[in-house]
C-alpha positions as CSV (number, residue, x, y, z in Angstrom):
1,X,-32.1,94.3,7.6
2,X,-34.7,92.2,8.7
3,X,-35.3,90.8,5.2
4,X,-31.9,89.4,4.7
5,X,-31.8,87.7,8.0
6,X,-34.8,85.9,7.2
7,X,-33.3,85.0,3.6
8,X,-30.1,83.7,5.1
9,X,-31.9,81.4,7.7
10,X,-33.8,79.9,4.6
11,X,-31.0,79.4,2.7
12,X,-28.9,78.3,5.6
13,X,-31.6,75.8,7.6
14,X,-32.7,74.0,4.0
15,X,-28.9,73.5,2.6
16,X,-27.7,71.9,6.0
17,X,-30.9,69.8,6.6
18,X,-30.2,68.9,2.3
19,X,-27.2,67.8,3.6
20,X,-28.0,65.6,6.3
21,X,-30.2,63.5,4.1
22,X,-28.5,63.1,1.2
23,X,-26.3,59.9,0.7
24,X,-24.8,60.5,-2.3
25,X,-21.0,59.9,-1.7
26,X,-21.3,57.6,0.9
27,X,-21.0,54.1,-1.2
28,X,-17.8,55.4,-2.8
29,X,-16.5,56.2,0.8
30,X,-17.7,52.9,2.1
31,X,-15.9,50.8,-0.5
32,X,-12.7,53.1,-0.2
33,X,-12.5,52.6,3.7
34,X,-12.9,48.1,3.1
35,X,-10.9,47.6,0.4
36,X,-7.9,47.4,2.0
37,X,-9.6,45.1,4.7
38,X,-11.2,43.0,1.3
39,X,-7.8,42.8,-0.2
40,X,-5.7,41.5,3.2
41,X,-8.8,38.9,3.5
42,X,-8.2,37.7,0.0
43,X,-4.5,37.5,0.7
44,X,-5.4,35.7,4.1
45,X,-7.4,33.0,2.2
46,X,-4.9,32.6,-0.7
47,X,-2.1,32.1,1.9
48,X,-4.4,29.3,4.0
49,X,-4.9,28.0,0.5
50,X,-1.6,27.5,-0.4
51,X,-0.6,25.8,3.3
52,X,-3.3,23.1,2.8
53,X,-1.9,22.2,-0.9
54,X,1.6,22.5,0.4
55,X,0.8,19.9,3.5
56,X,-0.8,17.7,0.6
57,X,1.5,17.7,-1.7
58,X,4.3,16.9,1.1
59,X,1.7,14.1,2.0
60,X,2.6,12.9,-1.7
61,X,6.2,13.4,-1.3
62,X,6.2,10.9,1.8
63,X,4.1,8.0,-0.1
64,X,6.8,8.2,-2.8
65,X,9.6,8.3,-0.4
66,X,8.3,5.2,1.1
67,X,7.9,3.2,-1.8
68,X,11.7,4.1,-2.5
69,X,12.4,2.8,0.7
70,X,10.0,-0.4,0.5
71,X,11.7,-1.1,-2.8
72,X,15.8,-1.0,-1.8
73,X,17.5,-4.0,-0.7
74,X,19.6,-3.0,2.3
75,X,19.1,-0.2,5.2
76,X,21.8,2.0,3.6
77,X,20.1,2.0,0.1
78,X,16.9,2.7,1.8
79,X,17.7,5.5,3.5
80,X,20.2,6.7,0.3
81,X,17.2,6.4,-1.7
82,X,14.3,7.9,0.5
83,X,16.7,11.3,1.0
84,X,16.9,11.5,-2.6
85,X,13.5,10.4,-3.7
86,X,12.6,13.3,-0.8
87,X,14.4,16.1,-2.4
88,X,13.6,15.4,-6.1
89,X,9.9,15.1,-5.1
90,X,9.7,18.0,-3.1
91,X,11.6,19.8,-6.0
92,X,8.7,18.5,-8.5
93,X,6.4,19.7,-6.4
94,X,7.1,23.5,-6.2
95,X,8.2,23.4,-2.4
96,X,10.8,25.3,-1.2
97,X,12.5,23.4,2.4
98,X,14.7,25.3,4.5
99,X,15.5,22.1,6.1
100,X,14.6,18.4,5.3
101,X,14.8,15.8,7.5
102,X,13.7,12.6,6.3
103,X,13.3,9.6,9.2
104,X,12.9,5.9,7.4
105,X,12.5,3.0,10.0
106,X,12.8,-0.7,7.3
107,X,11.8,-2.8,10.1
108,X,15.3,-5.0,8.5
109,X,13.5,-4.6,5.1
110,X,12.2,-8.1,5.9
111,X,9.6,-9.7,3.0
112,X,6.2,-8.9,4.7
113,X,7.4,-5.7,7.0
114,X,6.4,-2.6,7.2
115,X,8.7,0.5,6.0
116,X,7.5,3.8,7.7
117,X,8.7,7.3,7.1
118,X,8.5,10.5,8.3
119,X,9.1,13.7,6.2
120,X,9.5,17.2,7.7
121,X,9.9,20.6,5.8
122,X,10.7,23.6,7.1
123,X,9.0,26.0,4.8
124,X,9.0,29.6,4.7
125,X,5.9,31.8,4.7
126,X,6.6,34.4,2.9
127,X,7.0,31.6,-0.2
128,X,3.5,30.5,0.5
129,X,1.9,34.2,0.3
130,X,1.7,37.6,-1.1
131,X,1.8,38.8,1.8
132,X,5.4,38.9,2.7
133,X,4.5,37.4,6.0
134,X,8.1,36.9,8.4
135,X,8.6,33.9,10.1
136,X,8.3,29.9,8.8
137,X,6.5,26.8,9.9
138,X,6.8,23.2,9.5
139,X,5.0,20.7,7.5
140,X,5.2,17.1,7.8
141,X,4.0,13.7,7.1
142,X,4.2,10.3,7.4
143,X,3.4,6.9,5.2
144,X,3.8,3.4,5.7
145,X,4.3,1.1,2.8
146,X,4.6,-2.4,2.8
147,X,8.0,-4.4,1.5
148,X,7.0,-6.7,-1.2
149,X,6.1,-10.1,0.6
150,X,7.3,-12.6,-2.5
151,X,10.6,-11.3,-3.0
152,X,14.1,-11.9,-2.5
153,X,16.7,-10.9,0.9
154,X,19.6,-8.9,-0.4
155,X,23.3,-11.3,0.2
156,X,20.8,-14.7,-0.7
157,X,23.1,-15.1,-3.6
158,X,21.6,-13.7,-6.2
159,X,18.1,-15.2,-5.8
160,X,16.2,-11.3,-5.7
């Protein structure tokens, strides 16, 4: 009886100290416990990605609604054209506005002035990831461009 006591401490003591020092295993558990954190991070950085080409590509959208404005003749047709400039741009672009609101200020459209607009999307976040994430933020922009100093008032009769 004594014999086999001593044989099962000597099997039991060496198999549980074994265990204690070997690792295998514990790369494979490692890497299955951060993957999920590795994968949201990815998502997390394709979603920031995607915000900072949407703001510049909205930046784009408001140079070309400007120019549209600089370019028309009266208020009306500047405003007229810089809504639709706006939403065939943003359209180009890929970007998705739950609302638009497009502000043009012509300064009278006078030769030498100054149009300025501001352009604000409401964009939903959920469009920008792959993360389903709820919820939406704003974007906008602004751009000035100037109204061509050489030519013509609109009602001059027919000097443009």
């Amino acid at each position: 009886m004594t014999m086999t006591m001593t044989i099962r401490s000597i099997h039991l003591g060496q198999p549980g100290r074994a265990l204690r020092e070997d690792d295998r295993g514990s790369a494979t558990a490692e890497m299955v416990l951060l993957t999920p954190l590795l994968i949201i991070m990815l998502l997390f950085i394709v979603f920031c990605g995607r915000l900072a080409g949407s703001n510049l590509r909205l930046n784009d959208v408001a140079h070309q609604v400007a120019r549209a404005a600089s370019l028309a003749r009266t208020t009306t047709s500047a405003q007229n054209d810089a809504r639709a400039t706006a939403q065939t741009a943003l359209a180009d672009a890929g970007i998705t506005c739950q609302s638009l609101a497009v502000t043009v200020n012509t300064a009278g459209l006078r030769p030498g002035s100054t149009v300025t607009v501001d352009v604000s999307c409401t964009v939903g976040l959920s469009d920008l990831s792959l993360l389903g994430v709820p919820g939406s933020t704003t974007l906008s922009a602004s751009f000035a461009s100037p109204v061509d100093t050489y030519r013509g008032i609109a009602g001059n009769g027919g000097d443009d």
